[in-house]
C-alpha positions in Angstrom: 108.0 76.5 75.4 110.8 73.9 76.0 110.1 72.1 79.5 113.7 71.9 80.3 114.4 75.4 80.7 111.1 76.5 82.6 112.5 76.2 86.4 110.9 78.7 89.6 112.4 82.5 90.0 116.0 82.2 91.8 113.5 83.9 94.5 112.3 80.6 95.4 114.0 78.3 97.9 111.2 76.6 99.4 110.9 73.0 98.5 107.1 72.8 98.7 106.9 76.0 96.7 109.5 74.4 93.7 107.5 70.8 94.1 104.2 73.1 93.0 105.8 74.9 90.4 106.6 71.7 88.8 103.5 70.1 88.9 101.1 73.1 87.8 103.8 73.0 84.9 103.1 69.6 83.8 99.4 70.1 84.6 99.6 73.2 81.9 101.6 71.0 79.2 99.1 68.1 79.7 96.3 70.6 79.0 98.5 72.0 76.0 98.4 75.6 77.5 101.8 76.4 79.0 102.8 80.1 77.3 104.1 83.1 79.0 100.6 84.8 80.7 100.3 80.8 82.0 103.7 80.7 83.3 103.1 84.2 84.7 100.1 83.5 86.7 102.4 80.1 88.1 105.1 82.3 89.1 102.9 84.1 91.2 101.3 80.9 92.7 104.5 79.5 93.7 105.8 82.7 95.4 102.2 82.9 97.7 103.1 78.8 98.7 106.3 80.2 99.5 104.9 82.5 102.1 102.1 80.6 103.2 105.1 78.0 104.1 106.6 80.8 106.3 103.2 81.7 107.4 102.7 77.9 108.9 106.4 78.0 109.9 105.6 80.8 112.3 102.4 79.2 113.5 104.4 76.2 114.4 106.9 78.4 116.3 104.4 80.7 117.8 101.1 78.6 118.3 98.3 80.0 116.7 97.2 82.1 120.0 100.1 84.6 121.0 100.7 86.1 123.9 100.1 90.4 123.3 101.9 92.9 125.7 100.8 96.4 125.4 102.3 98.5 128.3 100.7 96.5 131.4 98.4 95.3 129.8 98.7 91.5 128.8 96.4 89.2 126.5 96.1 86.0 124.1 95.3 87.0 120.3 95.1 85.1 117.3 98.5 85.2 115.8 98.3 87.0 112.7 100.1 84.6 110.2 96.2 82.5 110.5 94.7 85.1 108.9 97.6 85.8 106.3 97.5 81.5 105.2 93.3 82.0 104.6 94.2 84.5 102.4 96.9 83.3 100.4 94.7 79.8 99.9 91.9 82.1 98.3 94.4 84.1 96.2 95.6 80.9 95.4 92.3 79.2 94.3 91.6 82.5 92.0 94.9 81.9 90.2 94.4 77.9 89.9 90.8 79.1 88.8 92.0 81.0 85.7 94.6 78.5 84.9 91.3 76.0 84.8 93.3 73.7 87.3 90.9 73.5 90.1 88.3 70.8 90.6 85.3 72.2 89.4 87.4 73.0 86.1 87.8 69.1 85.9 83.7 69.2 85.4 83.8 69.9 81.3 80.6 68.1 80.0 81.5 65.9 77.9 78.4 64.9 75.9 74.5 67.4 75.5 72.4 65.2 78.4 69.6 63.3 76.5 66.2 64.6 77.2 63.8 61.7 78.2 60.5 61.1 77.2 59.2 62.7 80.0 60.7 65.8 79.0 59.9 65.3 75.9 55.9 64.8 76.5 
């Protein structure tokens, strides 16, 4: 695939969403596995950062408590875009995890461990 043409769906606009689609790119060139099911799976990683963005957008507008009216009645409850960011950051981890770019992908054994002589006996 020719870097130069790879850019984010016109259907993102966040910056922290287009700053992520650029470096899981040049992650997956580094690793020599950028193709289309790759590029796929980053698509759909940058669009969740885009709404977990909105998501902490609205927590910063809102709190994280929100005042609930139902009729007369009155009440604090968590504000629902909490909930909606925990999810997206798993969804998130499950897509780094098949792209092999999380940490614990990082841990590829390098060498067989030596057995020593205790082992051995």
């Amino acid at each position: 695939m020719d870097k130069e043409t790879i850019k984010p769906k016109k259907i993102i606009k966040n910056k922290e969403a287009k700053n992520l689609f650029q470096i899981l790119i040049q992650e997956l060139e580094k690793e020599n596995n950028l193709n289309d099911r790759t590029l796929m799976i980053v698509d759909n990683i940058v669009l969740l950062e885009q709404l977990k963005q909105e998501h902490m957008k609205d927590i910063k507008k809102r709190g994280v408590m929100e005042l609930f009216k139902n009729g007369s009645q009155e009440m604090f409850r968590e504000n629902k875009s909490v909930d909606k960011i925990l999810k997206i950051v798993e969804q998130q981890r499950k897509l780094q995890a098949e792209l092999k770019l999380t940490p614990a992908s990082e841990k590829k054994i390098a060498e067989v461990v030596e057995v020593d002589d205790f082992e051995r006996f």
